[in-house]
N, CA, C and O atoms as a CHARMM CRD file, in Angstrom:
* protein
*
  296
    1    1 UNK  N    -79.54300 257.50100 122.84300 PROA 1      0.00000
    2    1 UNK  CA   -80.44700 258.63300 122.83300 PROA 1      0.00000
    3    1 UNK  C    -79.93400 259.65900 121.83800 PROA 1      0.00000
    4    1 UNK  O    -78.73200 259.86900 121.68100 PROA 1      0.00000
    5    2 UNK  N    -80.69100 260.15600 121.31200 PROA 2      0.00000
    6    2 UNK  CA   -80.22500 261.29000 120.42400 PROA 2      0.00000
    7    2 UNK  C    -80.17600 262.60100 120.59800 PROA 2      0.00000
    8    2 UNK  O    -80.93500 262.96800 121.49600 PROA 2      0.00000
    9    3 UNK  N    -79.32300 263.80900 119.87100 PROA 3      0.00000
   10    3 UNK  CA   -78.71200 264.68000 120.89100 PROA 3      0.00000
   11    3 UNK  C    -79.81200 265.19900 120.06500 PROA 3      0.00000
   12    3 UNK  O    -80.27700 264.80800 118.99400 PROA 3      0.00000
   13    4 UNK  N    -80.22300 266.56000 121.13900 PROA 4      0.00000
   14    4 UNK  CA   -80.72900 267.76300 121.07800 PROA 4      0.00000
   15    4 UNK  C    -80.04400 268.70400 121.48100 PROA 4      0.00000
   16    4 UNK  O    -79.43900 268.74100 122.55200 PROA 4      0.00000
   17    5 UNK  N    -80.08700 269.62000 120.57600 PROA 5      0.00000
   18    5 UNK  CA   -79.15000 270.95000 120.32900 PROA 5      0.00000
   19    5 UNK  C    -80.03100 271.93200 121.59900 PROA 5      0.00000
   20    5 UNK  O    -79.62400 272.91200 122.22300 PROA 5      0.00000
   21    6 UNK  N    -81.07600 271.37500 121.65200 PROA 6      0.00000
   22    6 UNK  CA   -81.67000 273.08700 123.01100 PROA 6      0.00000
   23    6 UNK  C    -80.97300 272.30200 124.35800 PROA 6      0.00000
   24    6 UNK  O    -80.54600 273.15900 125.13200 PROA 6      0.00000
   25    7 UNK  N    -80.78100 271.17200 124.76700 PROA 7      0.00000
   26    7 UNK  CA   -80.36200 270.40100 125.88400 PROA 7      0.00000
   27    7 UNK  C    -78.96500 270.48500 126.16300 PROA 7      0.00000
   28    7 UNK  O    -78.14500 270.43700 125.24600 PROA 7      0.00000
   29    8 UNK  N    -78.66700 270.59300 127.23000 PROA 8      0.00000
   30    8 UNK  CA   -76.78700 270.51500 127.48700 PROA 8      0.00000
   31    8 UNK  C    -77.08100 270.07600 128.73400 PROA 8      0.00000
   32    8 UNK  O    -77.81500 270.70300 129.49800 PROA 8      0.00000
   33    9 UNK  N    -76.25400 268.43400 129.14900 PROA 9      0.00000
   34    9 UNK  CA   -75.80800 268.52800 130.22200 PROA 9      0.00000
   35    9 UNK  C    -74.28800 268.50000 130.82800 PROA 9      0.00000
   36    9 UNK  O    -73.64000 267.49300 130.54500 PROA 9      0.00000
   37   10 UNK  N    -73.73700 269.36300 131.52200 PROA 10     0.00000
   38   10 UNK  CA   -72.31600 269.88100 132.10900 PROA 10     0.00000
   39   10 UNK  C    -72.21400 269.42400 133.72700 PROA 10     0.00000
   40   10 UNK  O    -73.13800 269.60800 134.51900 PROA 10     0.00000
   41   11 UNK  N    -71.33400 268.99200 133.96800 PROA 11     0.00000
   42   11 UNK  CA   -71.16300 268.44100 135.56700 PROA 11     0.00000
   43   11 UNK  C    -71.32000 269.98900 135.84600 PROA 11     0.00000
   44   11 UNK  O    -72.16500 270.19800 136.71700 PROA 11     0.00000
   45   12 UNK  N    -70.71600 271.14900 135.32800 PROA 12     0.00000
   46   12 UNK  CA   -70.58700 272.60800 136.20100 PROA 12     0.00000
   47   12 UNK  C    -71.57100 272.83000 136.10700 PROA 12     0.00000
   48   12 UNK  O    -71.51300 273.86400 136.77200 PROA 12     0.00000
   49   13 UNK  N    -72.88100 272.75000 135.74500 PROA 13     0.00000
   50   13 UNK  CA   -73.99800 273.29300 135.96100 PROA 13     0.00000
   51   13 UNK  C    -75.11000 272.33800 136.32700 PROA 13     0.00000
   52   13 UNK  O    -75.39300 271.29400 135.74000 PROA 13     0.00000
   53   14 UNK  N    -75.68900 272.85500 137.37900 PROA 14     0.00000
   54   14 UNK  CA   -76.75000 272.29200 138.09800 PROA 14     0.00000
   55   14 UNK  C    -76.30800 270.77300 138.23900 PROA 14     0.00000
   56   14 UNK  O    -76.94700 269.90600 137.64300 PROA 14     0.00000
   57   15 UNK  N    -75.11400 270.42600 139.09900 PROA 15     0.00000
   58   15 UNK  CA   -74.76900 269.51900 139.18600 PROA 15     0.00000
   59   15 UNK  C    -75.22700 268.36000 137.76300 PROA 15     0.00000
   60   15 UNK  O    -75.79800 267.27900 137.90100 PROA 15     0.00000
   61   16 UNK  N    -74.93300 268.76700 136.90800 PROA 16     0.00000
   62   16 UNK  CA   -75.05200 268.07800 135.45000 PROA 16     0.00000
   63   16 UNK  C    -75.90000 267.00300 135.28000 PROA 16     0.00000
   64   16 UNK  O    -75.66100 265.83400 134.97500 PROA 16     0.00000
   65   17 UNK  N    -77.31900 267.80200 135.61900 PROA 17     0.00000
   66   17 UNK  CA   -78.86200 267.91100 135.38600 PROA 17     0.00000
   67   17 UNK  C    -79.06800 268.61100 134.01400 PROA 17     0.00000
   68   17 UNK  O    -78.41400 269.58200 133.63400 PROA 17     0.00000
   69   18 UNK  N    -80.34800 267.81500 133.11700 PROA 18     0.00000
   70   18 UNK  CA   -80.19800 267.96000 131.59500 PROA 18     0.00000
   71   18 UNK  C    -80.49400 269.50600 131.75500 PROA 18     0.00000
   72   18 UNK  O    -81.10000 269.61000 132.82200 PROA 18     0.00000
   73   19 UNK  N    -80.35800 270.61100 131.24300 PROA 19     0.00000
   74   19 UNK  CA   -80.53900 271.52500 131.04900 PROA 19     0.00000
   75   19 UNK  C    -81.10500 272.51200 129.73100 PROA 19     0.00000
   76   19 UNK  O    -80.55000 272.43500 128.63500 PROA 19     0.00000
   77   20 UNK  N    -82.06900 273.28100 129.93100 PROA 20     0.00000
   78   20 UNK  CA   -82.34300 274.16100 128.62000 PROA 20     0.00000
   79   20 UNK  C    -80.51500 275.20500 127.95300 PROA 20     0.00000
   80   20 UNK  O    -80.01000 276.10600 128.62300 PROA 20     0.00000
   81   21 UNK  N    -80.16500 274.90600 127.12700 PROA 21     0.00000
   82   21 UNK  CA   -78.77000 274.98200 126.95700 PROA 21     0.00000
   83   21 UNK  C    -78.71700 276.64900 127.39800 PROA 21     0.00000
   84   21 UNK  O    -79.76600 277.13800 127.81700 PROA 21     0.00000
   85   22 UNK  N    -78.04600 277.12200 127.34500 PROA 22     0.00000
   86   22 UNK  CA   -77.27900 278.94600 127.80000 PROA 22     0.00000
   87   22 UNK  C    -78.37500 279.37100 129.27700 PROA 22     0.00000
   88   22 UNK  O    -78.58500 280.54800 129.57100 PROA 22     0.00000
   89   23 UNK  N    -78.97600 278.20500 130.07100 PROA 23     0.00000
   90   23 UNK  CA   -79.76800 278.94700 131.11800 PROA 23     0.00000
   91   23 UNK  C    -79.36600 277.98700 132.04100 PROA 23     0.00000
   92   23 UNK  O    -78.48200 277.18000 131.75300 PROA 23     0.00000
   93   24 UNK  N    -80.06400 277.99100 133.39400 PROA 24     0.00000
   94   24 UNK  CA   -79.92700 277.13700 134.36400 PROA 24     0.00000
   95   24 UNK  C    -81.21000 276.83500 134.84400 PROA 24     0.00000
   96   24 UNK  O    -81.49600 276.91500 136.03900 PROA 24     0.00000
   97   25 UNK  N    -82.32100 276.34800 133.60600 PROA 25     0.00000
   98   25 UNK  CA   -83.67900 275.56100 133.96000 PROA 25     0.00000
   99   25 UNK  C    -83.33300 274.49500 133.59500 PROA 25     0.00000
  100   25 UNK  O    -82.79300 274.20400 132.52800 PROA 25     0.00000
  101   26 UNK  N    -83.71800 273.60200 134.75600 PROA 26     0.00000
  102   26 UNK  CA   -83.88500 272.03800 134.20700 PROA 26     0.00000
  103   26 UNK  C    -84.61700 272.05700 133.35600 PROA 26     0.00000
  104   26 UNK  O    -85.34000 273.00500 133.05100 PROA 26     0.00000
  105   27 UNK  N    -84.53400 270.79600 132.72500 PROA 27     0.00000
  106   27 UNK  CA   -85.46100 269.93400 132.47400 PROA 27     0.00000
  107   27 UNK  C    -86.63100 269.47300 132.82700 PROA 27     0.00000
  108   27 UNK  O    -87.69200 269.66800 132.23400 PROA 27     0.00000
  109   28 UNK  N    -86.40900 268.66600 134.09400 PROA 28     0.00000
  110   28 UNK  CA   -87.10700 268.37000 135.66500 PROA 28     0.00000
  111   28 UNK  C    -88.03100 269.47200 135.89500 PROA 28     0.00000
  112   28 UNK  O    -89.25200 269.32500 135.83300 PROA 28     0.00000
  113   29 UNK  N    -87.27000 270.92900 136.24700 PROA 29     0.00000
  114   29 UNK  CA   -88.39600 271.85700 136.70500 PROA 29     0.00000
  115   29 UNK  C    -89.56300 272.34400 135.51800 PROA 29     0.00000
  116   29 UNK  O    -90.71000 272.75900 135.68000 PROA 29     0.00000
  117   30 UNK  N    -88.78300 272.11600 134.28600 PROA 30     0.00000
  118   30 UNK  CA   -90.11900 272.66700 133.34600 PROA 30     0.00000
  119   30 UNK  C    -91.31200 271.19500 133.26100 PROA 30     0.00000
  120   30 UNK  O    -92.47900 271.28500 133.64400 PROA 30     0.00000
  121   31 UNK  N    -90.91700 270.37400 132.89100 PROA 31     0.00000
  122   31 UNK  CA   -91.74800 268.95100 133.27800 PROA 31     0.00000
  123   31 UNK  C    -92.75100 268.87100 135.01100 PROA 31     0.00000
  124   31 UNK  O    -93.79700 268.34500 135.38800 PROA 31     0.00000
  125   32 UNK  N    -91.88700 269.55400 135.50400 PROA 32     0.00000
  126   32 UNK  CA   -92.90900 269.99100 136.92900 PROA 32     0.00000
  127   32 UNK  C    -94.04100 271.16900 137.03100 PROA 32     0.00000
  128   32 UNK  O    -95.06000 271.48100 137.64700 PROA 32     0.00000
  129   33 UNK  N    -93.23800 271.56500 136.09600 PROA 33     0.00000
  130   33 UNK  CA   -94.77900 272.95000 135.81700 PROA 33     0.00000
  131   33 UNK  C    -95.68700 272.68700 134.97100 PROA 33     0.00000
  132   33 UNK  O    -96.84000 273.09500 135.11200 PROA 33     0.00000
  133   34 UNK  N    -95.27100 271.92600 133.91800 PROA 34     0.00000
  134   34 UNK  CA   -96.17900 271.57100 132.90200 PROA 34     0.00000
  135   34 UNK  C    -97.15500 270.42400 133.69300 PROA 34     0.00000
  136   34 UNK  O    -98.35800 270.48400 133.44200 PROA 34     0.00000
  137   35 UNK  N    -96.77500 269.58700 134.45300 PROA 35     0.00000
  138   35 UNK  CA   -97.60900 268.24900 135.27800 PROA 35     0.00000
  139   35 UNK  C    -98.14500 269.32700 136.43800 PROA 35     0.00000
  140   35 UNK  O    -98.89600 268.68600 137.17300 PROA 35     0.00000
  141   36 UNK  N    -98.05200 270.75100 136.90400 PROA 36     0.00000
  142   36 UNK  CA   -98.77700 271.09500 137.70200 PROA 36     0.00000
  143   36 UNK  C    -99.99900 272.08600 137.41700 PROA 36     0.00000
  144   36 UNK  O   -100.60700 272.90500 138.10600 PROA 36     0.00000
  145   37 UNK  N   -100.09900 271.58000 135.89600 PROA 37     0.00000
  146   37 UNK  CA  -100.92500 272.82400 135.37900 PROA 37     0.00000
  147   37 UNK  C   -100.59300 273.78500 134.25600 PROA 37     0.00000
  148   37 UNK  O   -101.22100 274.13600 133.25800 PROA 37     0.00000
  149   38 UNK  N    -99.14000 274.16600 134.84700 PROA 38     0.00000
  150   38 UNK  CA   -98.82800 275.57000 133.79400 PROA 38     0.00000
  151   38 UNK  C    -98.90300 275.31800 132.27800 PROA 38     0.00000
  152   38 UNK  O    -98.44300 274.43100 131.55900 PROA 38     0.00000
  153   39 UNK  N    -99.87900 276.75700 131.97800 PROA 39     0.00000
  154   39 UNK  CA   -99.45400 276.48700 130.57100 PROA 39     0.00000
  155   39 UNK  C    -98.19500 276.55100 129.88300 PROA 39     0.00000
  156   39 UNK  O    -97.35100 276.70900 130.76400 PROA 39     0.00000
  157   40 UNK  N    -97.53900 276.50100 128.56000 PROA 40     0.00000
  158   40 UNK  CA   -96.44700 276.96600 127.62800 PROA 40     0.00000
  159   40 UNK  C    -96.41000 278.18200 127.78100 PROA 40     0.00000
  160   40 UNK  O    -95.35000 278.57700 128.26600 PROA 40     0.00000
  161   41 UNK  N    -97.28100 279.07900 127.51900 PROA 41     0.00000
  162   41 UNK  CA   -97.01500 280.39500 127.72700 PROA 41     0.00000
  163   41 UNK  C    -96.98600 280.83400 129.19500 PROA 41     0.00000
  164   41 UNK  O    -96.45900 281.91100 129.47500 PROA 41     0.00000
  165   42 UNK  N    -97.56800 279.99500 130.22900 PROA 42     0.00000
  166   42 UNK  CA   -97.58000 280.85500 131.47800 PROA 42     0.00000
  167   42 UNK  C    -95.98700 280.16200 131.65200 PROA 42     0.00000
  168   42 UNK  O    -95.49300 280.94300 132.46500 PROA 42     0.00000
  169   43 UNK  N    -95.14800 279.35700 131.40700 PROA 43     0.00000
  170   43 UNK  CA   -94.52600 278.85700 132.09700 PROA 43     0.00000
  171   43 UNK  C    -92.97700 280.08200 130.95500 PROA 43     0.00000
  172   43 UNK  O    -91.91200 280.28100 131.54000 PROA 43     0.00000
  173   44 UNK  N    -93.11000 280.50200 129.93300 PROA 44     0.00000
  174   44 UNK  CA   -92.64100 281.41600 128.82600 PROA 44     0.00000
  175   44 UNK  C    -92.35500 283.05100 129.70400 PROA 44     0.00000
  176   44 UNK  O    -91.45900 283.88400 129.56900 PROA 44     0.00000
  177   45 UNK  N    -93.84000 282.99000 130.81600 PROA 45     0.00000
  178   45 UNK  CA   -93.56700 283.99100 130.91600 PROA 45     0.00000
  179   45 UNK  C    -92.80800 284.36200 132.36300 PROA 45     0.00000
  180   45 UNK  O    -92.31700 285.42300 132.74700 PROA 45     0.00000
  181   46 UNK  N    -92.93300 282.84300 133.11200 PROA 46     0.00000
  182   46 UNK  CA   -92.27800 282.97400 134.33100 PROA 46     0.00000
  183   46 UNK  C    -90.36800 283.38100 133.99400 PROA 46     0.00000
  184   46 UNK  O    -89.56000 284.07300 134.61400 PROA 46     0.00000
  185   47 UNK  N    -90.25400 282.46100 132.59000 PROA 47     0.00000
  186   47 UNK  CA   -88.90700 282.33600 131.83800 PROA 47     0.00000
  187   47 UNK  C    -88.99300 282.53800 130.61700 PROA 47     0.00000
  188   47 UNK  O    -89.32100 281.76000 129.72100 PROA 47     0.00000
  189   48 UNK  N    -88.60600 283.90500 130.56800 PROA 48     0.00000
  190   48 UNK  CA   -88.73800 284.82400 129.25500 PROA 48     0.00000
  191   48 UNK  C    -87.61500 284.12000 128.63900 PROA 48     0.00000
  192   48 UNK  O    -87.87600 283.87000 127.46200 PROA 48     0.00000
  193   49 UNK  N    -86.72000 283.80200 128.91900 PROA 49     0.00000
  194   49 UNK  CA   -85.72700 283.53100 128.00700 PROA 49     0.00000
  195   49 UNK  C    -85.90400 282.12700 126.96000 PROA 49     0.00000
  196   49 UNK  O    -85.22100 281.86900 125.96900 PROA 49     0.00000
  197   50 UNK  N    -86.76900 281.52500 127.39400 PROA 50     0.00000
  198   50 UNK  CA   -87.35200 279.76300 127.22400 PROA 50     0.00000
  199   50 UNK  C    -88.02600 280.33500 125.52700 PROA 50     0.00000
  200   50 UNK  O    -88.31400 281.53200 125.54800 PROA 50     0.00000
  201   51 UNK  N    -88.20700 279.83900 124.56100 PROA 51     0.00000
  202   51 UNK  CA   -88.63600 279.57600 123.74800 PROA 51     0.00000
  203   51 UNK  C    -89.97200 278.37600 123.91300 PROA 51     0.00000
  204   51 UNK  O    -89.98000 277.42400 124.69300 PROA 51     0.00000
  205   52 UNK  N    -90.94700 278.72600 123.02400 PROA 52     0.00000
  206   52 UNK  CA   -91.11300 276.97000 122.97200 PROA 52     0.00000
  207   52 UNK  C    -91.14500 275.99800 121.99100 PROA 52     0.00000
  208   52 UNK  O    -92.07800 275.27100 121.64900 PROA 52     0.00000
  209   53 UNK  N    -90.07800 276.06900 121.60600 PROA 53     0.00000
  210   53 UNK  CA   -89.23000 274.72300 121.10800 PROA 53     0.00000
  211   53 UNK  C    -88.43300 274.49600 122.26500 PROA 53     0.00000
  212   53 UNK  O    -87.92500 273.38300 122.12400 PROA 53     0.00000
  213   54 UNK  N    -88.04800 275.05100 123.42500 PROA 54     0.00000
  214   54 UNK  CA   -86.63300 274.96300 124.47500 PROA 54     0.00000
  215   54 UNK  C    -87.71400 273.65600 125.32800 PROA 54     0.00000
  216   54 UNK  O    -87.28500 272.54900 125.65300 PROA 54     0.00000
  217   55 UNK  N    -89.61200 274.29200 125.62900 PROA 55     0.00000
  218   55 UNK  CA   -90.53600 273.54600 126.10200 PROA 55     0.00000
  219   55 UNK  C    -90.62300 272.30900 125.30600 PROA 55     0.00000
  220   55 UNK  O    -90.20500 271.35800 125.96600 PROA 55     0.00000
  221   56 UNK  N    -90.92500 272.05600 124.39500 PROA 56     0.00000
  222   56 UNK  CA   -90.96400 270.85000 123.37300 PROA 56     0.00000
  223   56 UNK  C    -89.99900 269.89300 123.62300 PROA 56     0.00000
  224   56 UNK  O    -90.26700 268.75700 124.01700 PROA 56     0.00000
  225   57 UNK  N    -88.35800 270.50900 123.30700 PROA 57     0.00000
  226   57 UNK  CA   -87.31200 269.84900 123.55200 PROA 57     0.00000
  227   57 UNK  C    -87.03600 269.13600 125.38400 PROA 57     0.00000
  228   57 UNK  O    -86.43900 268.19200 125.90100 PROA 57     0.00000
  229   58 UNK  N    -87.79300 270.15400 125.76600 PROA 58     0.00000
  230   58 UNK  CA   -87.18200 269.33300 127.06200 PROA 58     0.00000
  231   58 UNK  C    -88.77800 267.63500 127.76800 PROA 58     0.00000
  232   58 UNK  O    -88.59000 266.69600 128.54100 PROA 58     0.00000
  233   59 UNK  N    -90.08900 268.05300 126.98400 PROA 59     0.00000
  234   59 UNK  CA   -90.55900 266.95300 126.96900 PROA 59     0.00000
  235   59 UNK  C    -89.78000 265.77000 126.05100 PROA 59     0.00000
  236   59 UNK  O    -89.35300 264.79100 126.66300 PROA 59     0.00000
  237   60 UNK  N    -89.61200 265.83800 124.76700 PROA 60     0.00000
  238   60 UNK  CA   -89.22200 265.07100 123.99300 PROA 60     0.00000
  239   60 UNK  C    -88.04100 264.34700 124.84100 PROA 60     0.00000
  240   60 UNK  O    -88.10300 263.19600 125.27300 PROA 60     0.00000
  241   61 UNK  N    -86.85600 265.32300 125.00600 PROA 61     0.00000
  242   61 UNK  CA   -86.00800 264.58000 125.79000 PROA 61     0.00000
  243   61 UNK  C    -86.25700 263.79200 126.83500 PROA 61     0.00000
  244   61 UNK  O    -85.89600 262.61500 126.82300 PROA 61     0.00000
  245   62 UNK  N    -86.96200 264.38600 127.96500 PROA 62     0.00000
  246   62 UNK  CA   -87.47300 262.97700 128.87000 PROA 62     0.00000
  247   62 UNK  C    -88.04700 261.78600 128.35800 PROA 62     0.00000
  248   62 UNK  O    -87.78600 260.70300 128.88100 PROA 62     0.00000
  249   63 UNK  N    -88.93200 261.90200 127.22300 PROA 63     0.00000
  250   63 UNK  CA   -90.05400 260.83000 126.91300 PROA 63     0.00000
  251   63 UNK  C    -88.66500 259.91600 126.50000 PROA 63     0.00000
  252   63 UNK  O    -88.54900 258.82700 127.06300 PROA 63     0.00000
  253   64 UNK  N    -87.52400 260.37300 125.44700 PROA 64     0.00000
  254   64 UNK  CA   -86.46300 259.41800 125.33400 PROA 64     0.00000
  255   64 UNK  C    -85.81600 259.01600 126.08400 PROA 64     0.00000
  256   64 UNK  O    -85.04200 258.08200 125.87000 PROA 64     0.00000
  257   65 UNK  N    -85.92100 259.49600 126.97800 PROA 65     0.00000
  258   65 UNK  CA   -84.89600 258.98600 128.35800 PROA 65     0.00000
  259   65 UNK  C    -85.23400 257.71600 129.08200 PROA 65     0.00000
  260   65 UNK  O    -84.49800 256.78100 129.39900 PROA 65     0.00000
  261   66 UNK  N    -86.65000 257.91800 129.28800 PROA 66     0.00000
  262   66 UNK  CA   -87.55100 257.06500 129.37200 PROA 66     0.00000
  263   66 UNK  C    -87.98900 255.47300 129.02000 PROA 66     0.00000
  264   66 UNK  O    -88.36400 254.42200 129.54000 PROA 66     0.00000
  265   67 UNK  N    -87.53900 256.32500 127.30500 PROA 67     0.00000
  266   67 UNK  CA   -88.66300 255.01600 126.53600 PROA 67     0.00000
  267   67 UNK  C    -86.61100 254.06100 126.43300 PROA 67     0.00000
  268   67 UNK  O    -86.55600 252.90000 126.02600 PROA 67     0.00000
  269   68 UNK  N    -84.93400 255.00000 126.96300 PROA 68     0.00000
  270   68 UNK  CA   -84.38200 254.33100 126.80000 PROA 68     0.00000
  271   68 UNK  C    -84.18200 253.22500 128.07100 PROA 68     0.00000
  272   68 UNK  O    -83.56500 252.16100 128.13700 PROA 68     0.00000
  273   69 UNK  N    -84.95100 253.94200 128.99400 PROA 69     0.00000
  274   69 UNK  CA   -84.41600 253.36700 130.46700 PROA 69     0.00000
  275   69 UNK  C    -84.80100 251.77700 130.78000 PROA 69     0.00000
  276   69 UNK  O    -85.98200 251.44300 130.68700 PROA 69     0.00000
  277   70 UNK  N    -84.06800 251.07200 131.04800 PROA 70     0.00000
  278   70 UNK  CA   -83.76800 249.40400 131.54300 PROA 70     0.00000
  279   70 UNK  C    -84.57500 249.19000 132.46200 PROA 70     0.00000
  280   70 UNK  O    -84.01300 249.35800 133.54400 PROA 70     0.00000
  281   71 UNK  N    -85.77500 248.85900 132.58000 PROA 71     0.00000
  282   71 UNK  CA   -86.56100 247.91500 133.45100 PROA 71     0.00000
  283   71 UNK  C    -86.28500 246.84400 134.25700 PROA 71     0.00000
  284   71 UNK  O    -86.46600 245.82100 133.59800 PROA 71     0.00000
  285   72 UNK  N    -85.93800 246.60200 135.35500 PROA 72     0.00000
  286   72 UNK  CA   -85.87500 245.22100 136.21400 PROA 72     0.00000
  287   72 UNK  C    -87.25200 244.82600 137.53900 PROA 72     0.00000
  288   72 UNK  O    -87.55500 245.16900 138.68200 PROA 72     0.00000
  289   73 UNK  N    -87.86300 243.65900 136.16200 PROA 73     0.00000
  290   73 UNK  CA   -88.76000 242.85000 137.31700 PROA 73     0.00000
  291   73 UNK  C    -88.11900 242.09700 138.02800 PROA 73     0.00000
  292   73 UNK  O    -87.16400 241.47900 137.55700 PROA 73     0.00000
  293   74 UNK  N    -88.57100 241.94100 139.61300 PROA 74     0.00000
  294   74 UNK  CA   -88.45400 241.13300 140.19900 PROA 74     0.00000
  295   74 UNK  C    -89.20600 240.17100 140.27300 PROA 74     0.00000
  296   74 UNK  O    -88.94400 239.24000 141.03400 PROA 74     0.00000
């Protein structure tokens, strides 16, 4: 997978869950607001500190996480 500079994950933070780097938003939780509706900006304004490239980066990163993750049919 390839690194992204807005992403950090640290065992000391949020039990080292991918993170928007210098904050303590997942990943996970912005991907949960965006699948519940929120817009970029409504979700900007819940977390002023978020950019959106910080929004961008943290879809992109899942979709790679994803497209790296190992499949097993049974």
């Amino acid at each position: 997978m390839k690194k992204y500079e807005n992403i950090e994950m640290n065992p000391d933070i949020m039990f080292g869950k991918p993170v928007i780097k210098n904050t303590r938003i997942t990943v996970e939780h912005i991907l949960r607001k965006l699948s519940g509706g929120m817009t970029i900006e409504e979700i900007m304004v819940d977390h002023p500190r978020l950019t959106r490239d910080d929004i961008y980066a943290a879809q992109a990163f899942a979709a790679d996480y994803l497209a790296d993750e190992q499949i097993a049919f049974g």
